[in-house]
N, C-alpha and C positions, 0 to 999 in steps of 0.2 A: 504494500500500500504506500501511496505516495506522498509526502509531507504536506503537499500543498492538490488542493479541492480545485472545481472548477472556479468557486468565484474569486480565488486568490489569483488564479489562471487567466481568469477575463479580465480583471482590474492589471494585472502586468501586459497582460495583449493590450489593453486598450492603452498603458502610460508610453508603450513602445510605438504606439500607430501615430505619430504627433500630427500628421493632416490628418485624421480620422475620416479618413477613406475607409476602413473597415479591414486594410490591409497594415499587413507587416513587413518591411519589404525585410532584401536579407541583410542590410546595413545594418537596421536596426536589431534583427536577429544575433548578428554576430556581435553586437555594441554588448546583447543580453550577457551572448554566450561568454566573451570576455572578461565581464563581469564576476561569471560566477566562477571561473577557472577552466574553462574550455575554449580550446584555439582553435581555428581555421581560419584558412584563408577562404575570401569569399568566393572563389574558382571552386573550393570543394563544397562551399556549402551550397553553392550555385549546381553542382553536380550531383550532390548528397537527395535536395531536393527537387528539383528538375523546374524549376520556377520560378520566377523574380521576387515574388511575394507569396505571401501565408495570411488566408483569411484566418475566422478563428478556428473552425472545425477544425482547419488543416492544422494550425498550431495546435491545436492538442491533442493533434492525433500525430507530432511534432516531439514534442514534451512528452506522449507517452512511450515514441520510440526511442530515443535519448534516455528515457528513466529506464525500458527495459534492457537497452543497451549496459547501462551501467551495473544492473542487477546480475548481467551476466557476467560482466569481466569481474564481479564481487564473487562469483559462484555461486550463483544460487538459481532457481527459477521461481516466480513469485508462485505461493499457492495461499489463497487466503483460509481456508478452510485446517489448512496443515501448521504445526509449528514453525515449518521452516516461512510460513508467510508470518511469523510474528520476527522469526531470525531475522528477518531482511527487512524489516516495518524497523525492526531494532537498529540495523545497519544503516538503515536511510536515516535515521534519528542522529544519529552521531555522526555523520558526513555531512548534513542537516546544523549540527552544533557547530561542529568546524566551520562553518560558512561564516558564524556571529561569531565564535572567539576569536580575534583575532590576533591576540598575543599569545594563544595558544596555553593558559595559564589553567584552562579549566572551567571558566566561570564567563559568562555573559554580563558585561558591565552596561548600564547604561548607556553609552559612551559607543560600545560595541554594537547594541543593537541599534542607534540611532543612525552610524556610522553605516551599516548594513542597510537598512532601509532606506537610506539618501541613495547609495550606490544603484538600488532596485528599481531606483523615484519612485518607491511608496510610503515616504513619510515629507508631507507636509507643514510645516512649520506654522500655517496660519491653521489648522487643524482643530488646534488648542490640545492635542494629547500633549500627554508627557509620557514620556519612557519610563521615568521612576514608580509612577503609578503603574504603568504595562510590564515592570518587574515586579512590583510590590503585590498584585494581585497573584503571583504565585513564589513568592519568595517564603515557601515557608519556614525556615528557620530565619528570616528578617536579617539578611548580613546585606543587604543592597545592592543582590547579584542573583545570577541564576545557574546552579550547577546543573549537570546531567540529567538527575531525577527531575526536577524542578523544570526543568524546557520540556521532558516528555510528558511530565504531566500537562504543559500548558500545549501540547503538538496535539496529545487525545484528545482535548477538548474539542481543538480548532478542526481535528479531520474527522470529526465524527459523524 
């Protein structure tokens, strides 16, 4: 199962689409993929997809090749019914974590998750969130961070 739902999916399709044409071209695709730690050039990704652009269907029928691409070179094949689909729900959780630590200390800082979600352009600044409140609603030992336990429990909520 994969960290992020469709409406996590259409809110980053749609901060990518900036004419909102309804399309993604692959500039903006590849702008994503660099982001997250995936390189191509856009010859392959031009190859990879055979098409200038990615409506939304396509992008997440996109995102779900890429996610089971990844599932595979981790070893595994997703089965939800099986434990090994909680193994690999567990392993997207933690490659998932690494996204937001970024000093790799263990712990998700304010700082960290703010820093993540500019990268994404999914956080807003006229918003009015705060980050320390969107740590503090699962910090439950209250140190003003969020370890392991503490982001999976806040990942079930969001993909459930």
């Amino acid at each position: 199962m994969s960290p992020l739902g469709t409406g996590d999916l259409h809110r980053i399709f749609e901060n990518l689409d900036k004419n909102g044409d309804g399309q993604v071209s692959l500039e903006e695709l590849n702008w994503l993929l660099e982001k997250i730690g995936i390189h191509h050039s856009l010859g392959e990704l031009e190859l990879s997809i055979g098409k200038p652009s990615l409506d939304f269907d396509e992008f997440l029928f996109f995102y779900d090749s890429i996610s089971s691409e990844e599932t595979m070179r981790s070893g595994g094949v997703e089965s939800r019914e099986s434990s090994e689909g909680d193994v690999n729900q567990e392993t997207d959780l933690a490659e998932a974590f690494k996204v937001f630590d970024l000093n790799d200390d263990g712990f998700i800082s304010c700082d960290e998750l703010q820093s993540v979600l500019s990268k994404l352009e999914l956080w807003d600044e006229r918003s009015g969130r705060d980050c320390n409140s969107m740590i503090r609603a699962y910090d439950t030992n209250n140190d003003g961070k969020l370890d392991f336990e503490e982001f999976k429990s806040m990942m079930s909520i969001t993909i459930s």
